[in-house]
C-alpha atoms as one frame of an Amber mdcrd trajectory, in Angstrom:
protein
 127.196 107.406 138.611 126.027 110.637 137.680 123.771 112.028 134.841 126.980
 113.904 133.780 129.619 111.364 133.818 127.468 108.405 132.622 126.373 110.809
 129.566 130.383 111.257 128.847 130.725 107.311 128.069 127.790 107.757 125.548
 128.329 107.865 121.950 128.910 111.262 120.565 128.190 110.003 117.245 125.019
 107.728 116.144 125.093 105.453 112.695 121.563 104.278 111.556 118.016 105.923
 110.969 117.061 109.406 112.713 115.053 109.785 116.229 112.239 111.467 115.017
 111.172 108.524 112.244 110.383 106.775 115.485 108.874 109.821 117.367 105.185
 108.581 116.518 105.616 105.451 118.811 106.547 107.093 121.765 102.653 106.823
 122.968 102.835 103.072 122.067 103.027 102.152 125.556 102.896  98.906 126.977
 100.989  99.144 129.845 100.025  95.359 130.272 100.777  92.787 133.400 103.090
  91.078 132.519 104.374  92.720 130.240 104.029  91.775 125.890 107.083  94.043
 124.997 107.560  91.376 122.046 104.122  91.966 120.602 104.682  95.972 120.779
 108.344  95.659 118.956 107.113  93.572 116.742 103.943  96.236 116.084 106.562
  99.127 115.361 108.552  96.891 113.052 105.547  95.783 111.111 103.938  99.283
 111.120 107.392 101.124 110.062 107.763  98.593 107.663 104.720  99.102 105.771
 104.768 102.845 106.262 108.198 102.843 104.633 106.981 100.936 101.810 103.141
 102.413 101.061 103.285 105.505 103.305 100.057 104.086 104.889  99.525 103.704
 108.678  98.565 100.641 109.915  95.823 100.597 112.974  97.760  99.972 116.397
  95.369  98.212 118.090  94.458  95.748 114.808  99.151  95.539 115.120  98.436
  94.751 118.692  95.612  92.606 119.015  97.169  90.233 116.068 100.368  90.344
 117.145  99.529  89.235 120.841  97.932  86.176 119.754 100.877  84.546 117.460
 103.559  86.511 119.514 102.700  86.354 123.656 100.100  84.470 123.814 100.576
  81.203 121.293 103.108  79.346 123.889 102.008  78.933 127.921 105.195  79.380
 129.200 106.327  83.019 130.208 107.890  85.472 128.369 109.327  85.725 124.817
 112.480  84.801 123.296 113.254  85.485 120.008 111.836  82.569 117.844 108.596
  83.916 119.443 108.925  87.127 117.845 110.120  85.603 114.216 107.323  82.725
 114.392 104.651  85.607 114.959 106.171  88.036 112.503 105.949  85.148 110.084
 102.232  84.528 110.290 101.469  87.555 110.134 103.407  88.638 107.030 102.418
  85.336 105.449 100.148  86.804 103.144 103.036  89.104 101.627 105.737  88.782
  99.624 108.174  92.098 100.750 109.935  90.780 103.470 111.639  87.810 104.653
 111.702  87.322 108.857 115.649  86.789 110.032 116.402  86.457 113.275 120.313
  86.119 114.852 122.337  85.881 118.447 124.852  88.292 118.203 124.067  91.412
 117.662 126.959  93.350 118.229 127.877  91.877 114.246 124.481  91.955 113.270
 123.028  95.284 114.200 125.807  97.487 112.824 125.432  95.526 109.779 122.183
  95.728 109.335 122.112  99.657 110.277 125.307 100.922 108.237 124.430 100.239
 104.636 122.510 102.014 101.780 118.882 101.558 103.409 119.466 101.202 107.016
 116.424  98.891 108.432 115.204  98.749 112.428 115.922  95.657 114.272 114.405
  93.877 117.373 117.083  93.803 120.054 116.620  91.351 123.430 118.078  92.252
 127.067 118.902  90.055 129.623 119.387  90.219 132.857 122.050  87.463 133.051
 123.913  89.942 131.046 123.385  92.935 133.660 120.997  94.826 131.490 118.815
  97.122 133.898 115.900  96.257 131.596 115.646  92.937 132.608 114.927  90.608
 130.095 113.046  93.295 127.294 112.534  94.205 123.770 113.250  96.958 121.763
 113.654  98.422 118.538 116.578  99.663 117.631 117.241 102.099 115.097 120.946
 103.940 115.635 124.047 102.244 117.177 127.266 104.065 118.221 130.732 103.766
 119.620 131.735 105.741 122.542 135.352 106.857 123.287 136.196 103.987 124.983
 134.861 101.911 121.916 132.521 100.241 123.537 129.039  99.857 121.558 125.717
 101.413 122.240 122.034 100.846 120.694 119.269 103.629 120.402 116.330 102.760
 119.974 112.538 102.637 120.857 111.424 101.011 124.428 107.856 100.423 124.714
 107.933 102.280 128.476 107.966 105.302 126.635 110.945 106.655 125.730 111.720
 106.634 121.900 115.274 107.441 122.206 116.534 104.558 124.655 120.127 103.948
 124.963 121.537 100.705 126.026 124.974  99.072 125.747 124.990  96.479 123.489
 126.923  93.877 125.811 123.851  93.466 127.665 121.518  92.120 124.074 121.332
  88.610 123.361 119.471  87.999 120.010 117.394  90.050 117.376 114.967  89.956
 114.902 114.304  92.060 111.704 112.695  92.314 108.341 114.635  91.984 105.141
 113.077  92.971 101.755 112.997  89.929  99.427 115.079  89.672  96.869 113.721
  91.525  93.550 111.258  93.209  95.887 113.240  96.754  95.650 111.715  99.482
  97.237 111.459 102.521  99.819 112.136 100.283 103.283
């Protein structure tokens, strides 16, 4: 398929938070064998989280080097499924009372949920390769979704390879993960 055609079956319109609040991660590349793409989503969604909500940057290597050892590296088998990725955000939010970790399996209801109300909020998005997703078996953090003409559902979102501004269909995602302010905990996130 072409660059031209397959760009034609892409949304025309995008719901959900803007590109460039995600711009800063594009150098957040994971460039480890194998791969921790679960620590480094769940770095951005930490780090975006508390920028939201104090406008301070956290350090990416202190994200990184904490979130490797309750996300990737707490369980010896290979790879990380999404309990991984809640478990680890919840030890290392412990301390805090703003968010609550939630974590789901469908995310064609969840993520356009999540992304079309009042305060849109990022979510961690899994592909799999069982469900022909060129990524493999991944993370990422998605941050728009869409409908193309066709109606059939896209994410946007940050891929730790590089590229904040990803695109995948979301037939090929199988479970997510996300941060939800507590109740009574009102603020800019």
């Amino acid at each position: 398929m072409s660059a031209k055609e397959h760009s034609n079956e892409l949304p025309k319109k995008w719901i959900g938070l803007p590109p460039g609040r995600f711009l800063k991660y594009r150098s957040w590349i994971n460039r480890h064998h194998p791969g921790i793409c679960g620590t480094y989503c769940t770095a951005v969604l930490v780090h975006d989280a508390v920028y939201q909500k104090t406008r301070h940057s956290l350090s990416k290597e202190t994200l990184l080097n904490g979130l490797k050892k309750v996300v990737d590296d707490l369980f010896p088998y290979r790879g990380t499924f999404f309990w991984d990725l809640a478990n680890g955000l919840r030890r290392i939010l412990q301390d805090t009372s703003f968010w609550e970790v939630k974590m789901g399996l469908v995310t064609e209801q969840i993520v356009p949920e999540l992304l079309s109300g009042e305060h849109p909020i990022p979510v961690i998005v899994g592909t799999t390769k069982l469900l022909n997703s060129r990524y493999k078996n991944h993370w990422l953090v998605v941050y728009s979704y869409g409908y193309n003409e066709d109606g059939k559902l896209y994410y946007r979102g940050y891929d730790n390879h590089g590229n904040h501004k990803a695109v995948i269909p979301a037939s090929q995602t199988l479970s997510c993960v996300w941060l939800e302010e507590r109740k009574g905990k009102a603020g800019n996130y």
